[in-house]
N, C-alpha and C positions, 0 to 999 in steps of 0.2 A: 478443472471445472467443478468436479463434484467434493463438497465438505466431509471431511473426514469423521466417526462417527462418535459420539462422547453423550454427555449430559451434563448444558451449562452450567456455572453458577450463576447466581442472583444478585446481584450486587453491582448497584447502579451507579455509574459513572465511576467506577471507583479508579483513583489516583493511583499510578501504579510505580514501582521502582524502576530505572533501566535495567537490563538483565546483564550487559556487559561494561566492563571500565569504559569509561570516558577516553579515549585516546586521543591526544594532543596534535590533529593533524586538519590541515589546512585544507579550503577546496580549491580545485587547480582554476590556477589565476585566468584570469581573463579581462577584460578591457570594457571599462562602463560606457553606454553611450548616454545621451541627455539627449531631452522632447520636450513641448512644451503644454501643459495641458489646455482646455479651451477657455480657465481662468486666467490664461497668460502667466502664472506660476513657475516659476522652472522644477523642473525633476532632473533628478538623472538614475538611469535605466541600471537595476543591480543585476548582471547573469546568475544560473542557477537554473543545471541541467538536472532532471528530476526523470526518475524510468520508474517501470511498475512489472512485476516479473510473477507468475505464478510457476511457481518452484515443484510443485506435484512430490514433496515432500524430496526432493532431490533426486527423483526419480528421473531417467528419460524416456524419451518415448520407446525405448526400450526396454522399461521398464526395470533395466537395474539401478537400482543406489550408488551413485559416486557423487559425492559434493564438492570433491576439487574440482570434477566438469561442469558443475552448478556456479562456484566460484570464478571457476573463467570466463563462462559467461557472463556473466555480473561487472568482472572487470575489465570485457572489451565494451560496456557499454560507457565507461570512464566518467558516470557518475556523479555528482553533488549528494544526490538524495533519492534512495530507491524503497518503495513502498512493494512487501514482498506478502504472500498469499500460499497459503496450504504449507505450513511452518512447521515442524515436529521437534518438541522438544522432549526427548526423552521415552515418546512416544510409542516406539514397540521395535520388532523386528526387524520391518521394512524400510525403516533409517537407522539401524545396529541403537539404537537407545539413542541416541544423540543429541547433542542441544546444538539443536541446527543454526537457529539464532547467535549464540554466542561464536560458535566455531564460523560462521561466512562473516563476521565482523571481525574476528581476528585476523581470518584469511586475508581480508581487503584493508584491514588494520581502517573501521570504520567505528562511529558507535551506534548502538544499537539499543531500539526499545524494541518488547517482544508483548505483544497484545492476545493472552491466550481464548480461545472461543470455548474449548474445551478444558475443562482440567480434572484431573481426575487420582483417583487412589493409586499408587504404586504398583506395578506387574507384581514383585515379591516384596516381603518385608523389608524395610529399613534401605528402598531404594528411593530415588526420586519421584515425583509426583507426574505424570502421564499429560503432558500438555499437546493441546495443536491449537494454530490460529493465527493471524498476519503478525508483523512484523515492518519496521522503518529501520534502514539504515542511512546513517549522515552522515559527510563529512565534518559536520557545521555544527558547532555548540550547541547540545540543546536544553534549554531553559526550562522544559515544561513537557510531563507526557503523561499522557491518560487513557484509561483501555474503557471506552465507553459503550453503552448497551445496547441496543438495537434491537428491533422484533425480528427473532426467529425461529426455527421451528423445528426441533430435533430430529436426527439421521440417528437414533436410536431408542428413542423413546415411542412403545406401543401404542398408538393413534395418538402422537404428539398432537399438542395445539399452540399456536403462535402465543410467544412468553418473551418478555424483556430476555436478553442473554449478552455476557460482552464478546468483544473481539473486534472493535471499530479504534481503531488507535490512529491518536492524534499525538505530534511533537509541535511543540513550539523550537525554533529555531532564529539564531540570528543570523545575519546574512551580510556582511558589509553592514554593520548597522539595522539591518532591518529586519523588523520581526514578522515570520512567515509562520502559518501554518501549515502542514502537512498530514493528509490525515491515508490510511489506507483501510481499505474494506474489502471484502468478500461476500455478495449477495447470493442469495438460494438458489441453486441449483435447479429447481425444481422447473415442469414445466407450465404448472398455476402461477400466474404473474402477481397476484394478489400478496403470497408475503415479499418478494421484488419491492410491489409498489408502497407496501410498509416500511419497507427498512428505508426507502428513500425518503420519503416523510420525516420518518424517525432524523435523517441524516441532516436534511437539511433545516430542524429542531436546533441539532447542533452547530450549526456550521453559521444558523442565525446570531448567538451568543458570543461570536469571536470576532473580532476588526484586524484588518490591516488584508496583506493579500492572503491568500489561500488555495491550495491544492490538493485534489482530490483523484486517486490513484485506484484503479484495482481492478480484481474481477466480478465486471459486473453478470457475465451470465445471464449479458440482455448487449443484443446492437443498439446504439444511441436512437435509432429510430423507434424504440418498444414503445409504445405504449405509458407504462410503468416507468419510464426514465425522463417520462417528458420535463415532468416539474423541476427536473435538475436545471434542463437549459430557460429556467425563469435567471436562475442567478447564477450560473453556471457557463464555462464554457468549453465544447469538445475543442484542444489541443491539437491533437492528431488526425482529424478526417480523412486524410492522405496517405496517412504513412502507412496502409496495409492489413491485412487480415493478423488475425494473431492465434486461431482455432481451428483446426489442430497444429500443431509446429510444422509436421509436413504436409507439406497439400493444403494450408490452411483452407476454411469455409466461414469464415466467422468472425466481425470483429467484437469481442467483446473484454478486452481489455482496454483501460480507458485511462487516459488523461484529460482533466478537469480543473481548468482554472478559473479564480475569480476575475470580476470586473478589474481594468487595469494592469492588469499581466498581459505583457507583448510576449506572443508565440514566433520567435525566428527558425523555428526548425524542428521536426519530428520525424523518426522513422520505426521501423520495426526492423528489431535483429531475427536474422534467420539462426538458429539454433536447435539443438535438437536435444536439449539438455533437460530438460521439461516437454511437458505436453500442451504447453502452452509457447508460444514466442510472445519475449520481453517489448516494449515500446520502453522509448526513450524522445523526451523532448526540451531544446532549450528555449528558455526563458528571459525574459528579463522582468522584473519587479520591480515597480513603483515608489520609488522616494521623493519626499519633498526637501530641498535643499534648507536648512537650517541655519 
């Protein structure tokens, strides 16, 4: 739930690399159905099972660091496209330094883009640079990823004030042909819903600028009922209503991990993994995606 602490950079929308190889691996097959829309067009319905998991840096609610238990969790949720939250790469201690990013996409032999919120100077000299912030894994070629800016409001900075900052990453993705976005975020913590109700604004800025379908993943650190989240469901849709609390992993109290699809995405199915690998429990929901027959 709560952001790790750092001092953004500045640098708006900026276009970013993937952090791990591309690996040459398929999404597990499934069976298209076809609908017809109300211009009497035909489609036919692409699957594309999509989770969203707040990782608490690999922690459990235990609060020790293992990320092979991080890992298995990850892959009994069996996957397409997982939008992950509280990410450490390199980070310090409390994940041995580790490029958490890189090492859960090898584990699940996924690719991965790593969208840092934080980035920072090196613990000692001539080490790596001190990263946290979300994270996409795919199975699915991705064409296009970008670690875009959002208002937010530092977990270190002495009487911070709300400043553009990144850490909202979007993948463009193909899918059977069809091009999806996916994007994942991590909203303030905090219990002022006012930088909340910015970053959403902010998001759906962005989420204006893109065509085709689209989905939106994360911790938002607000129930879909807030206030502050309303404007999502102008163009937006909650995915999971059903599937479960997700806050705290045991004893949940709270849904506030979230799946969000655009207009014309059919929801066949959502649930919540019980887990205790994090301090959060993962959602996972399938899909099907909108194509027009060619």
């Amino acid at each position: 739930m709560p952001q790790g602490p750092g001092r953004p950079t500045r640098t708006a929308r900026v276009a970013a690399v993937l952090l791990a190889a591309l690996l040459s691996l398929t999404a597990a097959p499934a069976t298209a159905a076809e609908d017809t829309t109300p211009s009497g067009s035909r489609v036919s319905a692409v699957p594309l099972r999509v989770a969203t998991y707040n990782i608490h840096a690999g922690a459990g609610e235990d609060q020790v660091f293992d990320l092979d238990r991080t890992a298995a969790a990850l892959r009994d949720l069996r996957a397409d496209v997982i939008g992950l939250q509280e990410v450490d790469v390199h980070w310090g201690e409390r994940s041995d330094f580790t490029d958490e990013a890189r090492a859960l996409a090898e584990k699940l032999r996924m690719r991965v883009f790593f969208a840092p919120i934080y980035d920072l100077d090196p613990a000692a000299e001539g080490g790596e640079r001190r990263q946290y912030g979300v994270a996409v894994l795919s199975r699915h070629p991705v064409l296009h990823a970008e670690n875009h800016e959002i208002t937010r409001l530092s977990t270190q900075t002495p009487d911070p004030v709300p400043a553009p900052a990144p850490g909202f990453a979007e993948i463009v993705i193909r899918v059977k042909g069809v091009r999806t976005h996916v994007y994942s975020t991590h909203l303030d913590y905090r219990a002022d819903p006012s930088i909340r109700a910015a970053q959403v604004d902010d998001m759906l800025g962005i989420l204006a600028d893109d065509r085709g379908p689209g989905v939106l993943v994360g911790d938002f650190n607000a129930e879909p009922s807030a206030p502050e989240l309303a404007p999502l469901w102008h163009t937006l849709r909650d995915a999971a209503p059903d599937a479960g609390l997700t806050y705290p992993a045991i004893a949940p109290q709270k849904r506030i991990d979230l799946i969000t699809v655009s207009d014309g995405i059919t929801v066949t199915g959502a649930r919540t993994h019980a887990t205790d690998a994090s301090d959060h429990r993962p959602v996972v929901a399938d899909l099907r995606l909108p194509r027009e027959d060619r």
